[in-house]
Rosetta silent file (secondary structure, phi, psi, omega in degrees, C-alpha in Angstrom):
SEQUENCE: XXXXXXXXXXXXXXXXXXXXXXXXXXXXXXXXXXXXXXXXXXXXXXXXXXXXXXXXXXXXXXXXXXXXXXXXXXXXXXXXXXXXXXXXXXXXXXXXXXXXXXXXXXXXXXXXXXXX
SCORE:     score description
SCORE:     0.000 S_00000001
   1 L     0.000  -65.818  162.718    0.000    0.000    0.000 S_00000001
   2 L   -47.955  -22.081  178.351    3.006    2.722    0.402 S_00000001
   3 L   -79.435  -32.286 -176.837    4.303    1.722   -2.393 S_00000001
   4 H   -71.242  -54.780  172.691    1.127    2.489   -4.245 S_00000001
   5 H   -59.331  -10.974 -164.571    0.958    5.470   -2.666 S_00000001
   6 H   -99.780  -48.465 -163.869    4.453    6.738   -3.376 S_00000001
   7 H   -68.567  -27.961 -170.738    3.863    5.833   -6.984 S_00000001
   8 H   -77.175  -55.698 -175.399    0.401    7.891   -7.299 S_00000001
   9 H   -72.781  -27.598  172.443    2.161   11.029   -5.984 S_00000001
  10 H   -39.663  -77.302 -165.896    5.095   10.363   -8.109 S_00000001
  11 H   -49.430  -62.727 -165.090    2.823   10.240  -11.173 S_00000001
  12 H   -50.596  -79.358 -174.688    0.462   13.133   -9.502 S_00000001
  13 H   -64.726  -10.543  162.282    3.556   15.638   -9.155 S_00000001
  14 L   -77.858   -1.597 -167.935    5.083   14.512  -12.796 S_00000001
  15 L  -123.160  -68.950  158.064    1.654   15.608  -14.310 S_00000001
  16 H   -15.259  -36.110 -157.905    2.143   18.609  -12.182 S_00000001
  17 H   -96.393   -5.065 -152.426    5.725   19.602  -13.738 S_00000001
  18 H  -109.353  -56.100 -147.838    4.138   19.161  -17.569 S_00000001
  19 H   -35.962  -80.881 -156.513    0.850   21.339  -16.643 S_00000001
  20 H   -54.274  -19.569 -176.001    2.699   24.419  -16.426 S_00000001
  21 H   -81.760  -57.632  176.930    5.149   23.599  -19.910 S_00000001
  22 H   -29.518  -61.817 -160.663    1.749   22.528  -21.618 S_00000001
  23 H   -78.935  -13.901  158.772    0.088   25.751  -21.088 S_00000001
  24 H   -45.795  -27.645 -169.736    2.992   27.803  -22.206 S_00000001
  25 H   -56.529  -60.043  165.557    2.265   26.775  -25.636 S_00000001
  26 H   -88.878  -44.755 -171.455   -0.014   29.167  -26.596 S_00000001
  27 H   -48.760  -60.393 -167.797   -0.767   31.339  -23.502 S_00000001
  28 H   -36.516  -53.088 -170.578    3.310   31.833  -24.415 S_00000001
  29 H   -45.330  -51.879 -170.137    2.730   32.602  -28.036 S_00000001
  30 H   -64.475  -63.289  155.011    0.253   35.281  -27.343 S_00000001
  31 H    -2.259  -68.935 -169.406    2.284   36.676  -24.538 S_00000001
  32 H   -64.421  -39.267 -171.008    5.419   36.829  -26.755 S_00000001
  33 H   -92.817  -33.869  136.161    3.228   38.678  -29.781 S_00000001
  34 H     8.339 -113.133  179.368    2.225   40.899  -26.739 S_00000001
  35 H   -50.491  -44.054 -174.275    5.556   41.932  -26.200 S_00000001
  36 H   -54.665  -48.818 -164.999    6.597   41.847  -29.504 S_00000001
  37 H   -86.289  -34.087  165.328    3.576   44.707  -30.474 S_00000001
  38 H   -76.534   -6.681  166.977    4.405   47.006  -27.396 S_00000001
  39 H   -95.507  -15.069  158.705    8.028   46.974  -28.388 S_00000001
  40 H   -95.693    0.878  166.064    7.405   47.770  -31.509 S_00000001
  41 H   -51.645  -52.544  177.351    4.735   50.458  -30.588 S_00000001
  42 H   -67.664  -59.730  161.796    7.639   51.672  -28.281 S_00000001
  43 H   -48.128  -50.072 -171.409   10.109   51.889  -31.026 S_00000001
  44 H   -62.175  -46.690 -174.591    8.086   53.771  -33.446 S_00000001
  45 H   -62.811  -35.586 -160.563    7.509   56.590  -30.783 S_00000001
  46 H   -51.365  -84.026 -171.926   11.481   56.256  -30.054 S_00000001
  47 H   -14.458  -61.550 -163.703   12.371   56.497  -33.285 S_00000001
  48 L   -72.368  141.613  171.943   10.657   59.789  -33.708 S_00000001
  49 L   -20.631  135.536  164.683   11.786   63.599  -32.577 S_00000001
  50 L   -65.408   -5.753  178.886   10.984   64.251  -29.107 S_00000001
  51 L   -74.862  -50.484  175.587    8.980   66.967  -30.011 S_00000001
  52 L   -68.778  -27.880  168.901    6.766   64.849  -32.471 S_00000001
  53 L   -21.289   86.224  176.471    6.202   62.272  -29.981 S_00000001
  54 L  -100.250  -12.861 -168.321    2.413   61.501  -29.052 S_00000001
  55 L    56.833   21.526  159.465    2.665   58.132  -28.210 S_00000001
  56 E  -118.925  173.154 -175.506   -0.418   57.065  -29.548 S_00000001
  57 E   134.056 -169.174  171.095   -0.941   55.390  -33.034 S_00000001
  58 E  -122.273  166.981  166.228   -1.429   51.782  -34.810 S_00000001
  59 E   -86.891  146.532  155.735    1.502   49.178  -35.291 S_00000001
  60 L    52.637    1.798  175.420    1.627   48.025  -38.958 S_00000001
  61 L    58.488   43.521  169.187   -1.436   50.337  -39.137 S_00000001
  62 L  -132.691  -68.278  174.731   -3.265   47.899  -37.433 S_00000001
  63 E  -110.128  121.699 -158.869   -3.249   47.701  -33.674 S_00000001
  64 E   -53.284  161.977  124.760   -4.205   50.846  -31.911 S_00000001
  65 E  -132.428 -173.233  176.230   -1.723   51.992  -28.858 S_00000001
  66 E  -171.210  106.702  164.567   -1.934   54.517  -26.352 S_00000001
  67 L  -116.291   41.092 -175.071    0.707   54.954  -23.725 S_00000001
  68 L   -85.462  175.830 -161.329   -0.093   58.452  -22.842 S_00000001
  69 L   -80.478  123.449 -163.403   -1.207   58.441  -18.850 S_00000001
  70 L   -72.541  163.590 -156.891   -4.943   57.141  -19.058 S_00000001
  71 L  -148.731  149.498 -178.873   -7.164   59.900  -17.522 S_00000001
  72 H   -52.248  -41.334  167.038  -11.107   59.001  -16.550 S_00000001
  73 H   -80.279  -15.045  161.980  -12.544   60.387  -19.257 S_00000001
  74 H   -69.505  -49.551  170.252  -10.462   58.609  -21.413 S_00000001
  75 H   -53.793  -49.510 -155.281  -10.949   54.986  -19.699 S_00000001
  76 H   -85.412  -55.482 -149.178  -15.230   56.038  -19.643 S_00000001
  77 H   -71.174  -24.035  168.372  -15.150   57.007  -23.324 S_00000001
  78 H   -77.121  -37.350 -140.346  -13.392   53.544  -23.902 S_00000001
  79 H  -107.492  -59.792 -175.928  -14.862   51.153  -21.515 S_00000001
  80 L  -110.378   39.800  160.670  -18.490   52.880  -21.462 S_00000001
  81 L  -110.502   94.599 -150.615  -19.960   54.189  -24.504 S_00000001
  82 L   -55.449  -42.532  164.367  -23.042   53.231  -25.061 S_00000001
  83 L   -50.472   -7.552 -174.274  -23.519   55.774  -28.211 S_00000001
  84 L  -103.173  128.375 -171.793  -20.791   54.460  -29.760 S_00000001
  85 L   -66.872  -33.681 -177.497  -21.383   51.965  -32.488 S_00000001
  86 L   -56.278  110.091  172.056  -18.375   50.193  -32.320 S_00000001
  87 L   -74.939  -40.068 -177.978  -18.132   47.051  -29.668 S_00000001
  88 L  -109.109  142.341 -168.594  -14.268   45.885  -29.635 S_00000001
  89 L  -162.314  140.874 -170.282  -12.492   49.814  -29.436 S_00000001
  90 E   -61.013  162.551  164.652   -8.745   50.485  -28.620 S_00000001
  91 L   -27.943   98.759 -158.052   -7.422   50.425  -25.651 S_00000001
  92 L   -73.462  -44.702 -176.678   -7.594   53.445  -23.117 S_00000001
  93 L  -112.579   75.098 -176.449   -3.571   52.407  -21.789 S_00000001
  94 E   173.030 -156.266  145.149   -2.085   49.896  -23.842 S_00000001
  95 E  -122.122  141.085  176.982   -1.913   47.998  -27.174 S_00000001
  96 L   108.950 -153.165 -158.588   -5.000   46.354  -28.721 S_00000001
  97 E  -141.985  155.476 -166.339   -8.235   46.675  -28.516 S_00000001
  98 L   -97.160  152.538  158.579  -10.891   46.839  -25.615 S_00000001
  99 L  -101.362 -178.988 -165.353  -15.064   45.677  -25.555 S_00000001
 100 L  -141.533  116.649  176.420  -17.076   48.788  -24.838 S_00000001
 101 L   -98.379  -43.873  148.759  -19.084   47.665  -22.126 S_00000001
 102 H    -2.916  -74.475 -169.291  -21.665   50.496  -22.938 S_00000001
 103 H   -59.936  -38.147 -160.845  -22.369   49.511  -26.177 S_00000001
 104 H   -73.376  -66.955  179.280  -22.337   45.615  -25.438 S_00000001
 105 H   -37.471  -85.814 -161.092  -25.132   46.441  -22.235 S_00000001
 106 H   -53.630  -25.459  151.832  -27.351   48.764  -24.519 S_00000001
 107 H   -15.297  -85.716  171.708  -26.989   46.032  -27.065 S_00000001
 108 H   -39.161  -78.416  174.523  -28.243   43.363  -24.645 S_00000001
 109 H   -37.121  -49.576  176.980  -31.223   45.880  -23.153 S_00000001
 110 H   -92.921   12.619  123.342  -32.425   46.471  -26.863 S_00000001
 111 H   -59.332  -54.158  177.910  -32.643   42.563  -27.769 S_00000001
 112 H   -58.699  -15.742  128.751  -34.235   42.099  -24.746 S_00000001
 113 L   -15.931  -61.913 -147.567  -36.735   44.683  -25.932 S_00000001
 114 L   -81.679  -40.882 -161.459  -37.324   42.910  -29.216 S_00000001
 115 L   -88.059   -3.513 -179.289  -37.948   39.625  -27.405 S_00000001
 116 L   -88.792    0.000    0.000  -40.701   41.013  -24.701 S_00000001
């Protein structure tokens, strides 16, 4: 019976040591293309005069950034605007894109209209 038992956690902590290498596999990729898009986000502002420098823009003229210092009305105009048609909307601090919880909620509220 110890012997069984020795063998179970053996196997049990050997399952353990793979979990975390498994899930690198993608979670890593995206992570890595991440980093990859705020350094080059980072570079393009470098790159430029300090004067021209807004630190906003797209990468590849594709994925928004914004690293200027997010400010409340910036975060609410991202996070919550319901007038705004758009549902995925960049980032208020960051690279990529955001939902608009606004939009997605009045969404929801006007199906839920349709179906009463």
């Amino acid at each position: 019976m110890p012997a069984e038992r020795s063998q179970g956690s053996t196997r049990s902590r050997s399952k353990r040591a793979r979990g975390p290498e498994q899930s690198r596999g993608r979670g890593g990729l995206v992570g890595l293309a991440g980093m990859v898009l705020v350094a080059w986000a980072l570079l393009q502002e470098l790159r430029k005069p300090a004067a021209e420098r807004t630190w906003t823009g797209t990468v590849a003229g594709i994925v928004p950034y914004d690293f200027r210092r997010p400010t409340l009305a910036r975060v609410r105009q991202r996070l919550w605007a319901p007038d705004n048609r758009r549902l995925i909307v960049p980032r208020a601090f960051g690279v990529g894109w955001t939902l608009n919880f606004g939009r997605l909620v009045s969404l929801v509220r006007r199906d839920g209209r349709r179906a009463a």
